[in-house]
N, CA, C, O and CB atoms as a CASP TS submission, in Angstrom:
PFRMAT TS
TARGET T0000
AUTHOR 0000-0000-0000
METHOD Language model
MODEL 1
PARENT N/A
ATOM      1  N   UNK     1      75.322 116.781  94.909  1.00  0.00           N
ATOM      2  CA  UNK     1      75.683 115.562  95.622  1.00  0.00           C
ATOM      3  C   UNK     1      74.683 115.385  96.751  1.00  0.00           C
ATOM      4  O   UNK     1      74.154 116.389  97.227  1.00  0.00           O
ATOM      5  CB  UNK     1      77.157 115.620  96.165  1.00  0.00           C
ATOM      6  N   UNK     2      74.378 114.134  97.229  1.00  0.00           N
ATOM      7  CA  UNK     2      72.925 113.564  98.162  1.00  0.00           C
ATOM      8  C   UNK     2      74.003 114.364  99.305  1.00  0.00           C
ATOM      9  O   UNK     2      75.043 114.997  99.127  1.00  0.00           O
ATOM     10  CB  UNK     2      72.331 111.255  98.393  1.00  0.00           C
ATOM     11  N   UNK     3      73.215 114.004 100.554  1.00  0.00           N
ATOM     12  CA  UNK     3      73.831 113.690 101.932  1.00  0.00           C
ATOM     13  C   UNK     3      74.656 112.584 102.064  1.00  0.00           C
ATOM     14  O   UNK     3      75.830 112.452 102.409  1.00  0.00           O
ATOM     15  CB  UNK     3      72.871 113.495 102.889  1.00  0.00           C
ATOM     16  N   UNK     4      73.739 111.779 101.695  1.00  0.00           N
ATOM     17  CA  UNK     4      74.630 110.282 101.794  1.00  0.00           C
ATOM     18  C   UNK     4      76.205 110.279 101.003  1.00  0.00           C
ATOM     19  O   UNK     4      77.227 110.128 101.673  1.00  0.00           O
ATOM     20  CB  UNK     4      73.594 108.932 100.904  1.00  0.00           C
ATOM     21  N   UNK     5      76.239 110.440  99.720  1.00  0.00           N
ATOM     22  CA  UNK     5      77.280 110.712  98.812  1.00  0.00           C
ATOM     23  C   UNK     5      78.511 111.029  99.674  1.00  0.00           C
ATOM     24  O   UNK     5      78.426 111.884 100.556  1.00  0.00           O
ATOM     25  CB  UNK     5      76.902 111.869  97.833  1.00  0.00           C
ATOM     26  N   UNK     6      79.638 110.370  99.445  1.00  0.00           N
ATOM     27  CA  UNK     6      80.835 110.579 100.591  1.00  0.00           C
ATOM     28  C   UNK     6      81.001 110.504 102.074  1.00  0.00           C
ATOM     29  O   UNK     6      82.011 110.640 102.764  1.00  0.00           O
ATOM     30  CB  UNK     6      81.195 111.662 100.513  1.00  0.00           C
ATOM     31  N   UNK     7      79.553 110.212 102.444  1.00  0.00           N
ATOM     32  CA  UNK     7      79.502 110.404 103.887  1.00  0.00           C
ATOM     33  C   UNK     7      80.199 109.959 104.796  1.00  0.00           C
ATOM     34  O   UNK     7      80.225 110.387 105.950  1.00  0.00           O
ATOM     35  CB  UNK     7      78.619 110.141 104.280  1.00  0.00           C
ATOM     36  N   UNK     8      81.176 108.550 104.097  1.00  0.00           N
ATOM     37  CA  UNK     8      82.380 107.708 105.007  1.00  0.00           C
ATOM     38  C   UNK     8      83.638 108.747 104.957  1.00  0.00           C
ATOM     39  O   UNK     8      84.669 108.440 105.555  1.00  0.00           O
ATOM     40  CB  UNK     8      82.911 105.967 104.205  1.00  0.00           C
ATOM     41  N   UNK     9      83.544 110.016 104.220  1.00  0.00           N
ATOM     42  CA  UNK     9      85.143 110.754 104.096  1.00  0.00           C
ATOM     43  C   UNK     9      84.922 111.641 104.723  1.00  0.00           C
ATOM     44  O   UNK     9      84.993 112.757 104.207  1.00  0.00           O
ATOM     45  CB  UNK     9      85.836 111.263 102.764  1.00  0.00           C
ATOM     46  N   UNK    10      84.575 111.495 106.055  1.00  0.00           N
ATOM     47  CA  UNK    10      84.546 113.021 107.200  1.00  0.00           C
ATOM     48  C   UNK    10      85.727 113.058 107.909  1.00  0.00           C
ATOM     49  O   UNK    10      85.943 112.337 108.883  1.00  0.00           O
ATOM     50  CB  UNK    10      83.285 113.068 108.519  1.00  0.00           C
ATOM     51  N   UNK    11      86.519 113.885 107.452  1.00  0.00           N
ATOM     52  CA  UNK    11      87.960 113.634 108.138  1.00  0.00           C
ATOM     53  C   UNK    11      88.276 114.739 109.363  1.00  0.00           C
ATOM     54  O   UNK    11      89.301 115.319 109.719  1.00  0.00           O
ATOM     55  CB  UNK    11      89.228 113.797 106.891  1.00  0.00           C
ATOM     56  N   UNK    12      87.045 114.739 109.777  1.00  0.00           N
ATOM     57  CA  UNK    12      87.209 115.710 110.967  1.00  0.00           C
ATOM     58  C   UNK    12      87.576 117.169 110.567  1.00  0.00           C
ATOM     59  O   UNK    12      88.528 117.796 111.031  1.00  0.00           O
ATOM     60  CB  UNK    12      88.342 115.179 111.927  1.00  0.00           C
ATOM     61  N   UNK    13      86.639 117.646 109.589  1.00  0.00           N
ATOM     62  CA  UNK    13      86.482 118.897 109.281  1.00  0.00           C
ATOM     63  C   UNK    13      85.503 119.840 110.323  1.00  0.00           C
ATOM     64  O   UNK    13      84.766 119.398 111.204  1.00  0.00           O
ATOM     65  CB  UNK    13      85.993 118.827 107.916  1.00  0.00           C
ATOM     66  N   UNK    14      85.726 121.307 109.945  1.00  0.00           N
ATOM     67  CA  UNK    14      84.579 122.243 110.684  1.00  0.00           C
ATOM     68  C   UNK    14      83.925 122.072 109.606  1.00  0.00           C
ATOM     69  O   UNK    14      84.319 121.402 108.651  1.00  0.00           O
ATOM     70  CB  UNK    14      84.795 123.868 111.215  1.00  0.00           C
ATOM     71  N   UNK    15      82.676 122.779 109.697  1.00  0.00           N
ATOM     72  CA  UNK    15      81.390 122.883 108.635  1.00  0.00           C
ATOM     73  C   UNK    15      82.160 123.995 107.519  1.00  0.00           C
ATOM     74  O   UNK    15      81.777 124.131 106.357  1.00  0.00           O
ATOM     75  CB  UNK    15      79.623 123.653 109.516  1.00  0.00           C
ATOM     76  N   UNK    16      83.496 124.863 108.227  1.00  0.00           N
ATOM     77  CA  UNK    16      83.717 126.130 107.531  1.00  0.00           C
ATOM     78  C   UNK    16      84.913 125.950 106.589  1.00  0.00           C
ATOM     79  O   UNK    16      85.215 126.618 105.600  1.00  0.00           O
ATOM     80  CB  UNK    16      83.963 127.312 108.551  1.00  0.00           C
ATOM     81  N   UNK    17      85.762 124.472 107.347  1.00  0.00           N
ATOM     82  CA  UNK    17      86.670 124.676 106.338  1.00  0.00           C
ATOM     83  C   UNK    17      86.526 124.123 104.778  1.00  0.00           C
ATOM     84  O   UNK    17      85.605 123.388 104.422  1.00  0.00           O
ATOM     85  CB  UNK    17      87.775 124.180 106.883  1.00  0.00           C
ATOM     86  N   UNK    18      87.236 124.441 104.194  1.00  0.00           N
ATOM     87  CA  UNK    18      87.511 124.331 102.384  1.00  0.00           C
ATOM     88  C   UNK    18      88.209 122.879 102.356  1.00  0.00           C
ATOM     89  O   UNK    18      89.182 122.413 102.950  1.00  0.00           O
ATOM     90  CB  UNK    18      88.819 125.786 101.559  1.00  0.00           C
ATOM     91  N   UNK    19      87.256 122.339 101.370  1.00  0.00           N
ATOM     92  CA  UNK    19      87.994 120.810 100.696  1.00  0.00           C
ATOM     93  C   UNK    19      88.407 121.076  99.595  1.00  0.00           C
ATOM     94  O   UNK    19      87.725 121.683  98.769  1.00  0.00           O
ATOM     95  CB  UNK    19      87.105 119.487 100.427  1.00  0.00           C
ATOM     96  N   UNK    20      89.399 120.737  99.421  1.00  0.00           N
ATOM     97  CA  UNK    20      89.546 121.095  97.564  1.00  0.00           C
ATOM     98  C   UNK    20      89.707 119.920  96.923  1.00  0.00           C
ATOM     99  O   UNK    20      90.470 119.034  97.305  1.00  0.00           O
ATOM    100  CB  UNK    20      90.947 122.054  96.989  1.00  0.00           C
ATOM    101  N   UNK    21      88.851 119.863  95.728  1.00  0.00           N
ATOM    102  CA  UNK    21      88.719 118.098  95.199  1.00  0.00           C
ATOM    103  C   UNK    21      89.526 118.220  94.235  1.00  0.00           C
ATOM    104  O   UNK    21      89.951 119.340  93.952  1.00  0.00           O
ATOM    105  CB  UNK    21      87.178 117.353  94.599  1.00  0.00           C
ATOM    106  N   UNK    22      89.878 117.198  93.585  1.00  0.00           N
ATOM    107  CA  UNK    22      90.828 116.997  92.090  1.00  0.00           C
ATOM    108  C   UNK    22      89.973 116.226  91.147  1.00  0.00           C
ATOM    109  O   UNK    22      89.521 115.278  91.789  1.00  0.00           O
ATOM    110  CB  UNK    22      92.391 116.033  92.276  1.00  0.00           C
ATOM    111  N   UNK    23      89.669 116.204  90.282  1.00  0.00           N
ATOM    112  CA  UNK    23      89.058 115.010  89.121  1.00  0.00           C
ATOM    113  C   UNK    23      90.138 114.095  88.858  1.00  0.00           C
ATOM    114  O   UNK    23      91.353 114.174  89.035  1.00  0.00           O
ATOM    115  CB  UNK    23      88.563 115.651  87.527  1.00  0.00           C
ATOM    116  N   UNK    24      89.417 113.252  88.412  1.00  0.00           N
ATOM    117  CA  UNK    24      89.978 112.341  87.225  1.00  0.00           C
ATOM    118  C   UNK    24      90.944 112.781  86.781  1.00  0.00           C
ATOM    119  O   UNK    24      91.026 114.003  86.653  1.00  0.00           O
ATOM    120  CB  UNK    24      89.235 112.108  86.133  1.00  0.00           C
ATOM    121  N   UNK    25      92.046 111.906  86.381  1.00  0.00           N
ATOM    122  CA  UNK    25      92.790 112.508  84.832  1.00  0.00           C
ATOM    123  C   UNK    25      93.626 113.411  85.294  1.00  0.00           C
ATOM    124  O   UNK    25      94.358 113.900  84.434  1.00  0.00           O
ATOM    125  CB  UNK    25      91.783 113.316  83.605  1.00  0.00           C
ATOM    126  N   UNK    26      93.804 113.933  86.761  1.00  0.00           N
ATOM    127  CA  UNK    26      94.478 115.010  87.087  1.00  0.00           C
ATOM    128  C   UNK    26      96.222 114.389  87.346  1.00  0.00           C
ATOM    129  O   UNK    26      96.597 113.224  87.219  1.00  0.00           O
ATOM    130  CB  UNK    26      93.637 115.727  88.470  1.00  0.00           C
ATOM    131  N   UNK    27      96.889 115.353  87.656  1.00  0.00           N
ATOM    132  CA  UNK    27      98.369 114.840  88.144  1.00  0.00           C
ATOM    133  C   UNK    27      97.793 114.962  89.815  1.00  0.00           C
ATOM    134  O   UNK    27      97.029 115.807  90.282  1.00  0.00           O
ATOM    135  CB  UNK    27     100.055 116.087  87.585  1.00  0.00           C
ATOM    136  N   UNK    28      98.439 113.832  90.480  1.00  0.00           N
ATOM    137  CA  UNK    28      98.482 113.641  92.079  1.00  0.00           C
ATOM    138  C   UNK    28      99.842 113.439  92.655  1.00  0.00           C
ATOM    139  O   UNK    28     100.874 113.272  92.004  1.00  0.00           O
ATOM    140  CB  UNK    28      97.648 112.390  92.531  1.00  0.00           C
ATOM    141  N   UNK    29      99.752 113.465  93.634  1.00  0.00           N
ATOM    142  CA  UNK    29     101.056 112.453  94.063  1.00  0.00           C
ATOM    143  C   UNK    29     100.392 112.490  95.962  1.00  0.00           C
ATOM    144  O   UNK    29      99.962 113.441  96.615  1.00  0.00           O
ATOM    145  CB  UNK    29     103.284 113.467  93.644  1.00  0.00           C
ATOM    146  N   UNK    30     100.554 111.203  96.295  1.00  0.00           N
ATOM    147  CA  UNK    30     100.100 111.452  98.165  1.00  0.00           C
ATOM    148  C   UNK    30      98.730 110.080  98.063  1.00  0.00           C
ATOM    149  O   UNK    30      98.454 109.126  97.336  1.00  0.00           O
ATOM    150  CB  UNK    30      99.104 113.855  98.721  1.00  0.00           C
ATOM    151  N   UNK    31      98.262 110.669  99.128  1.00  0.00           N
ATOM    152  CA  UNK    31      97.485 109.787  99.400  1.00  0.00           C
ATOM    153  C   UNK    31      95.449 110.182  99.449  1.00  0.00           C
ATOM    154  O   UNK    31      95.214 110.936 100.393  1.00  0.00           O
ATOM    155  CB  UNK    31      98.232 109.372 100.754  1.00  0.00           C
ATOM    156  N   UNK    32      94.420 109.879  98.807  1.00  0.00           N
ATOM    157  CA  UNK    32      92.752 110.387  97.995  1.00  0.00           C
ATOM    158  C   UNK    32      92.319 109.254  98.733  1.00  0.00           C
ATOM    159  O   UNK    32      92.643 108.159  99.194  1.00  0.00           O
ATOM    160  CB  UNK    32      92.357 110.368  95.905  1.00  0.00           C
ATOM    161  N   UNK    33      91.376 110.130  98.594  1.00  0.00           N
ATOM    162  CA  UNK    33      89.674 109.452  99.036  1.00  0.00           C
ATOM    163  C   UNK    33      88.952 110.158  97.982  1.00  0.00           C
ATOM    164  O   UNK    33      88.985 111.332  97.615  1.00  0.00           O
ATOM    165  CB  UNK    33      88.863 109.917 100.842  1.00  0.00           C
ATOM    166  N   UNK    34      88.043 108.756  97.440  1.00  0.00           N
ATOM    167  CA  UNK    34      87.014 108.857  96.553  1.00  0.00           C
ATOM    168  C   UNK    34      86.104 109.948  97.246  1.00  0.00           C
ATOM    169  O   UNK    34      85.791 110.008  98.435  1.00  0.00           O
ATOM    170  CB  UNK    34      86.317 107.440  96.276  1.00  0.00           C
ATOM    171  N   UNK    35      85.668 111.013  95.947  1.00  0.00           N
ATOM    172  CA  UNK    35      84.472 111.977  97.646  1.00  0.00           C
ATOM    173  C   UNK    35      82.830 111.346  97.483  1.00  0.00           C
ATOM    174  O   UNK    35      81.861 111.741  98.132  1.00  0.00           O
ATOM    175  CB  UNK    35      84.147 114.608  97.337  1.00  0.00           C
ATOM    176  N   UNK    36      82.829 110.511  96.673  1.00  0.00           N
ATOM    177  CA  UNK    36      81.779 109.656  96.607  1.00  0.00           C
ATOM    178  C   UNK    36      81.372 108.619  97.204  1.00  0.00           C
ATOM    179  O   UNK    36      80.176 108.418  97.415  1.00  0.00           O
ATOM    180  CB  UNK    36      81.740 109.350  95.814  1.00  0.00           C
ATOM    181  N   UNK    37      82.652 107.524  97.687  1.00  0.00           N
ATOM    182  CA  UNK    37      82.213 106.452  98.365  1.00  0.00           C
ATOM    183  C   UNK    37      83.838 106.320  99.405  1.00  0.00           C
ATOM    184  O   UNK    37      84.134 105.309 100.042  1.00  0.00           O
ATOM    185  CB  UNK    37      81.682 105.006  97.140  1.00  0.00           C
ATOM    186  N   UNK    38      84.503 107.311  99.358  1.00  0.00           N
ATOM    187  CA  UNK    38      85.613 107.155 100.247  1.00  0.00           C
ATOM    188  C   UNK    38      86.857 106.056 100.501  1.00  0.00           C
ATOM    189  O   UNK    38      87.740 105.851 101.334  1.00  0.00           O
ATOM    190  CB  UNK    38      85.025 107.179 101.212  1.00  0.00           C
ATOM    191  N   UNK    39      86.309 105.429  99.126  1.00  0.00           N
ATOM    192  CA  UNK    39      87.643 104.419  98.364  1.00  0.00           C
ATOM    193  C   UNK    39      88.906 105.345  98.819  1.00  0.00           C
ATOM    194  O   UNK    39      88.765 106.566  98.898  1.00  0.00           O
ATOM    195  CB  UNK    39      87.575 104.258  96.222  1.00  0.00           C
ATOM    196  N   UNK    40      90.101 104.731  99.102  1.00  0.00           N
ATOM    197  CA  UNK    40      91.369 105.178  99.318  1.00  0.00           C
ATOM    198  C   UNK    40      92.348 104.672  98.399  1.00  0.00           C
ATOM    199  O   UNK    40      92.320 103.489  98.060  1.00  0.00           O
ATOM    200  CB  UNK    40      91.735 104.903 100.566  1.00  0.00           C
ATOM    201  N   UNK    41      93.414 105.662  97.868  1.00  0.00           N
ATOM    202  CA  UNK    41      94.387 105.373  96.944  1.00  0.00           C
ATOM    203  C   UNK    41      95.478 105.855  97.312  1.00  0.00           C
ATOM    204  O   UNK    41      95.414 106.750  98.155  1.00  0.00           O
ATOM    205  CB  UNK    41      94.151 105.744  95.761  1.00  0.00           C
ATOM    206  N   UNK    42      96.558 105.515  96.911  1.00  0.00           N
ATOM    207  CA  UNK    42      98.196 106.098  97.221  1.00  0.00           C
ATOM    208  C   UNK    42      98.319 105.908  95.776  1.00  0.00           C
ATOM    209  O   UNK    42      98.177 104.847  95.168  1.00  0.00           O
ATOM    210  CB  UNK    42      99.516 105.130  98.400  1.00  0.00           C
ATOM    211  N   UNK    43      98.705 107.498  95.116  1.00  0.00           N
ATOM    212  CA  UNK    43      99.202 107.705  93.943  1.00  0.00           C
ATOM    213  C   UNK    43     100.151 108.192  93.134  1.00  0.00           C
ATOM    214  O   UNK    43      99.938 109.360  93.460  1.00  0.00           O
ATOM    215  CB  UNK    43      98.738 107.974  93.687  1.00  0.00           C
ATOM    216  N   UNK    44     100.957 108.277  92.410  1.00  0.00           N
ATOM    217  CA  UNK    44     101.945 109.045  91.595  1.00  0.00           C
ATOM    218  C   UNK    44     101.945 109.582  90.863  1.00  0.00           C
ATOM    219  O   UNK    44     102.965 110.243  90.669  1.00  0.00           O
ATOM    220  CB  UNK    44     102.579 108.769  91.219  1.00  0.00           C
ATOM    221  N   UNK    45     101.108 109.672  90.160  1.00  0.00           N
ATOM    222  CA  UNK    45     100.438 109.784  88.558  1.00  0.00           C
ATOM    223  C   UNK    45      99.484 110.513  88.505  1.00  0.00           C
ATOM    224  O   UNK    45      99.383 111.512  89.217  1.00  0.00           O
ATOM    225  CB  UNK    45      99.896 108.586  87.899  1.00  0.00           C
ATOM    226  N   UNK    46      98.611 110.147  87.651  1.00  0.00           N
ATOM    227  CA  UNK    46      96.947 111.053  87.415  1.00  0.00           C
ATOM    228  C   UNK    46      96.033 109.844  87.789  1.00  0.00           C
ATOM    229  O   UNK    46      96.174 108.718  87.312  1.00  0.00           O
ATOM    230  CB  UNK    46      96.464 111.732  85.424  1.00  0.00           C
ATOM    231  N   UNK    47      95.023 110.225  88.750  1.00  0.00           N
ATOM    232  CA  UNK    47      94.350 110.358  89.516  1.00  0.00           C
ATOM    233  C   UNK    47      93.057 109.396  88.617  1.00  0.00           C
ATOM    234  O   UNK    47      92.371 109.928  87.744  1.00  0.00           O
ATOM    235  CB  UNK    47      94.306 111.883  89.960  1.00  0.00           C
ATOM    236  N   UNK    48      92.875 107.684  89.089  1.00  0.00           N
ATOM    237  CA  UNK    48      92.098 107.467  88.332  1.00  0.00           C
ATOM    238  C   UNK    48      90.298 107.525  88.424  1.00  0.00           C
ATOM    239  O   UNK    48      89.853 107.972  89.481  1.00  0.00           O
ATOM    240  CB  UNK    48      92.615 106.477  88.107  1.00  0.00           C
ATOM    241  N   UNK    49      89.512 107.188  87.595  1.00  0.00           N
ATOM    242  CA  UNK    49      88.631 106.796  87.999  1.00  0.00           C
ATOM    243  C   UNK    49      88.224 105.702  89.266  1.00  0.00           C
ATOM    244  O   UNK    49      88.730 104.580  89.298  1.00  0.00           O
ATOM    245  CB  UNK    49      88.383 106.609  87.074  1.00  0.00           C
ATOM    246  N   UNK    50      87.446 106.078  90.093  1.00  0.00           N
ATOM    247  CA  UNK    50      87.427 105.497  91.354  1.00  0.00           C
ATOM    248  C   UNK    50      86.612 104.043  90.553  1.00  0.00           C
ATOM    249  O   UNK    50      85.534 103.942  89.966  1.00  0.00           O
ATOM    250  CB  UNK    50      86.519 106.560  92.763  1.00  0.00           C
ATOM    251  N   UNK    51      87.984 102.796  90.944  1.00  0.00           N
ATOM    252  CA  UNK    51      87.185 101.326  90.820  1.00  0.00           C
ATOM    253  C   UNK    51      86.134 100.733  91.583  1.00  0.00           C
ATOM    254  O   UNK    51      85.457  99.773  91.215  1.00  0.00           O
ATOM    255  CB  UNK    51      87.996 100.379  90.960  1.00  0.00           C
ATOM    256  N   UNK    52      85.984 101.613  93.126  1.00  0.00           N
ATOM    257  CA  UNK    52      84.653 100.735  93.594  1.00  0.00           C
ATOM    258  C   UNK    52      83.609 101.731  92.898  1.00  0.00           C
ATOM    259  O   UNK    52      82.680 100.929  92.804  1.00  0.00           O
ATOM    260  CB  UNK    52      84.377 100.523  95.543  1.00  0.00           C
ATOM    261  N   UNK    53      83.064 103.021  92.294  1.00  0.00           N
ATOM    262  CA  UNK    53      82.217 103.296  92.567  1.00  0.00           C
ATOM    263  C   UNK    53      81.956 104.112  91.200  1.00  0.00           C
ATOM    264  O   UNK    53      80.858 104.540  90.843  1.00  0.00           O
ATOM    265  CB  UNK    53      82.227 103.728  93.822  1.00  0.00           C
ATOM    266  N   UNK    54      82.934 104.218  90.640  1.00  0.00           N
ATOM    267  CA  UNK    54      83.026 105.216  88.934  1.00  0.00           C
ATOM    268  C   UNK    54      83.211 106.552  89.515  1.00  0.00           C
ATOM    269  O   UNK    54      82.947 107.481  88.752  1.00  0.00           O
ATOM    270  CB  UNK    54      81.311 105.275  87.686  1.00  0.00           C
ATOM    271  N   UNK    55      83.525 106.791  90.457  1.00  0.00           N
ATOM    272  CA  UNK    55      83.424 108.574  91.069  1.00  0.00           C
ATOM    273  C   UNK    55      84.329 109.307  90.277  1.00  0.00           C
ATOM    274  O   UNK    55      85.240 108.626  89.804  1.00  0.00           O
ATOM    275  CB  UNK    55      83.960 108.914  92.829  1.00  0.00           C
ATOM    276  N   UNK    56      84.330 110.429  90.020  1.00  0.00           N
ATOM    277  CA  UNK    56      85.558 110.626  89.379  1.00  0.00           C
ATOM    278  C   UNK    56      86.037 111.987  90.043  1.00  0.00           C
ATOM    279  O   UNK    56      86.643 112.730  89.272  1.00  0.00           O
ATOM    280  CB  UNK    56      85.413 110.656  87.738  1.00  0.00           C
ATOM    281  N   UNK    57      85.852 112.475  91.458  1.00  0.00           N
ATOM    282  CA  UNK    57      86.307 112.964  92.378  1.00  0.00           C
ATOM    283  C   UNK    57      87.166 112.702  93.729  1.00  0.00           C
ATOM    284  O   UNK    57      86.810 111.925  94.615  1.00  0.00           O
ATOM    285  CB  UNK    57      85.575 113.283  92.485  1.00  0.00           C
ATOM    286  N   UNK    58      88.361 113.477  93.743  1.00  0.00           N
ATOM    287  CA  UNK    58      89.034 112.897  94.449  1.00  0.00           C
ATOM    288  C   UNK    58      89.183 113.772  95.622  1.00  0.00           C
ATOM    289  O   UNK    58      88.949 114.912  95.222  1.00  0.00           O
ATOM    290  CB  UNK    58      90.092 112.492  93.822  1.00  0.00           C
ATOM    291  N   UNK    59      89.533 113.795  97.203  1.00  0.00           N
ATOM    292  CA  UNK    59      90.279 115.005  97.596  1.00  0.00           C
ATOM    293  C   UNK    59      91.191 114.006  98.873  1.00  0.00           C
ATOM    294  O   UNK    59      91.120 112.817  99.185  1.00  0.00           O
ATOM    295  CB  UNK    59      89.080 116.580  98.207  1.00  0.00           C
ATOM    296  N   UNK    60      92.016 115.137  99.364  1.00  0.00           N
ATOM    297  CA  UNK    60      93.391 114.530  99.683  1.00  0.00           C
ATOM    298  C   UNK    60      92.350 113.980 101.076  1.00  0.00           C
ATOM    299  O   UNK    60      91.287 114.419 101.514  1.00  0.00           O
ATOM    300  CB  UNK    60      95.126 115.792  99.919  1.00  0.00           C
ATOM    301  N   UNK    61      93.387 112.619 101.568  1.00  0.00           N
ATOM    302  CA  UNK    61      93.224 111.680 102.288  1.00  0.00           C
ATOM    303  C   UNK    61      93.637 111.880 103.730  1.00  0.00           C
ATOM    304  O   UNK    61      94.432 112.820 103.690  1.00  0.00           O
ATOM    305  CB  UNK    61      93.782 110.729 101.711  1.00  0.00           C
ATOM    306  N   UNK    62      93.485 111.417 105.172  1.00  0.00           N
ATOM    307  CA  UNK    62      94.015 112.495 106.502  1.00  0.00           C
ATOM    308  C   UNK    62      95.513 111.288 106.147  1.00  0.00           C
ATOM    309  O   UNK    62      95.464 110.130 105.734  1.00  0.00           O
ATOM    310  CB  UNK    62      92.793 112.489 108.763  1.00  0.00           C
ATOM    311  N   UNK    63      96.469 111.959 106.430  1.00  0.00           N
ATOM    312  CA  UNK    63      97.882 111.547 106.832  1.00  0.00           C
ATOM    313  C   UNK    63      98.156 110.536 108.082  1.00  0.00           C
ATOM    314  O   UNK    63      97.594 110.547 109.177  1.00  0.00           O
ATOM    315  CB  UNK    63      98.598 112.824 107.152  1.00  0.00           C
ATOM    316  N   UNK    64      99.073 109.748 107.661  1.00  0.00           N
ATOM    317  CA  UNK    64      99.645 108.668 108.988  1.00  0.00           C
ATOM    318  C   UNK    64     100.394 108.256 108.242  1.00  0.00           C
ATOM    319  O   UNK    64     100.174 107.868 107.095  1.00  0.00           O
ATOM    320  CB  UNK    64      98.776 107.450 109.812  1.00  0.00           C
ATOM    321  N   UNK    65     101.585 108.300 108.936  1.00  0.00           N
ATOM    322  CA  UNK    65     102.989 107.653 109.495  1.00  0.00           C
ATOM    323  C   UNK    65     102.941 106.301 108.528  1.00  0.00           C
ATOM    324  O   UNK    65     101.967 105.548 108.516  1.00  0.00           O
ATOM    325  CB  UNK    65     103.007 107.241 111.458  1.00  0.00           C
ATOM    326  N   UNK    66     103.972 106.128 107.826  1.00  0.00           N
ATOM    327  CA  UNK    66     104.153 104.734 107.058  1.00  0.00           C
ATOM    328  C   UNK    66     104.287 103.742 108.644  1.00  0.00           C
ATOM    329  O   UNK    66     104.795 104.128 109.697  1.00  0.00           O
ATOM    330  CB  UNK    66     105.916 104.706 105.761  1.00  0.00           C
ATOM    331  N   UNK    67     103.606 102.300 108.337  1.00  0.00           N
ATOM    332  CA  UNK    67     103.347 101.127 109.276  1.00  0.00           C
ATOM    333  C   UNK    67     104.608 101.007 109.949  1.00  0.00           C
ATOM    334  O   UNK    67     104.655 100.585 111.105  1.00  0.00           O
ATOM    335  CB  UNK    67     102.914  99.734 108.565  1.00  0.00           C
ATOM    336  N   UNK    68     106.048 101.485 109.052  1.00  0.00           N
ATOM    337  CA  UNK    68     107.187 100.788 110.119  1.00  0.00           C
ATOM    338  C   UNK    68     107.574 102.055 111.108  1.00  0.00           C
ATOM    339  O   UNK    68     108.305 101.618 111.996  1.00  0.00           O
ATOM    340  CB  UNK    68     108.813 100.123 109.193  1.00  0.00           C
ATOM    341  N   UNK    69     107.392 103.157 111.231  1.00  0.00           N
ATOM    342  CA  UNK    69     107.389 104.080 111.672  1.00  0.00           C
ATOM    343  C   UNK    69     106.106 104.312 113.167  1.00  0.00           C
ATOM    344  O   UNK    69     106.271 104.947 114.208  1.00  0.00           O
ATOM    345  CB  UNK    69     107.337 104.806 110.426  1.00  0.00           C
ATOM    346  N   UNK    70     105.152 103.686 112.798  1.00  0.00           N
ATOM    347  CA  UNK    70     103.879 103.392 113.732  1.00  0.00           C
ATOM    348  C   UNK    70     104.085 101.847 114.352  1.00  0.00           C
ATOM    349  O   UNK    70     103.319 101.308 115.150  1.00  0.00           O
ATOM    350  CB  UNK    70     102.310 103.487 112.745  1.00  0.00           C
ATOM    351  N   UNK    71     105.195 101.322 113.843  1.00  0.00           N
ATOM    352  CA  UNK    71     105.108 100.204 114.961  1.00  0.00           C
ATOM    353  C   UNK    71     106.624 100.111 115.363  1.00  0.00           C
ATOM    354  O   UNK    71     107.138  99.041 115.688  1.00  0.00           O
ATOM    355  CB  UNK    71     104.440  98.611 114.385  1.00  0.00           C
ATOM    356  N   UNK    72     107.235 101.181 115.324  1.00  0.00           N
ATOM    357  CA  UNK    72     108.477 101.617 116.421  1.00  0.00           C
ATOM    358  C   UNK    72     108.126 102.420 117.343  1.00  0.00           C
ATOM    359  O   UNK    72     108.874 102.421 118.321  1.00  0.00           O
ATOM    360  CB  UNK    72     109.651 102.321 115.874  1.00  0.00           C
ATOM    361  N   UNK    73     106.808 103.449 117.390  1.00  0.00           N
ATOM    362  CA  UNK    73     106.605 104.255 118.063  1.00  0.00           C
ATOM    363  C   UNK    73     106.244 103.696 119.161  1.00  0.00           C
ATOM    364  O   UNK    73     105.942 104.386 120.135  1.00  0.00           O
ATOM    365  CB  UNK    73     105.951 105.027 117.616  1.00  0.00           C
TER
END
C-alpha cells in the first residue's frame, strides 16, 4: 500500500498500535472505514466492496454516540 493509500483513516493511532482489517465478503456488524480511501459504512452483514473506490479492505471505524444521544448531551 502507497503512503497516500488510506491516509484520510488516521484515527489517532500510535505508530505501535495493531489495526486489524477485515476483507470483503466478511461477516461485520458496527461501524468501517474503507483502509483505502476511508469511505464509511454502518453494517450488519458481510462487509461490501467499498463503492467509492473498489477497496476491498475494511477496519473498524472510531465510535460516537448515536445523533440523539449527542444532541441531549
Amino acid at each position: 500500500m502507497s503512503e497516500e493509500a488510506g491516509a484520510g483513516t488516521d484515527l489517532g493511532r500510535g505508530e505501535d498500535e495493531f489495526v486489524a482489517f477485515l476483507a470483503a465478503g466478511e461477516p461485520a456488524v458496527g461501524e468501517f472505514r474503507c483502509s483505502e480511501c476511508g469511505y464509511g459504512v454502518s453494517i450488519s452483514r458481510a462487509l461490501p466492496i467499498c463503492p467509492m473506490c473498489g477497496g476491498a479492505t475494511w477496519e473498524h471505524g472510531p465510535w460516537s454516540p448515536p445523533a440523539r444521544v449527542r444532541a441531549v448531551s
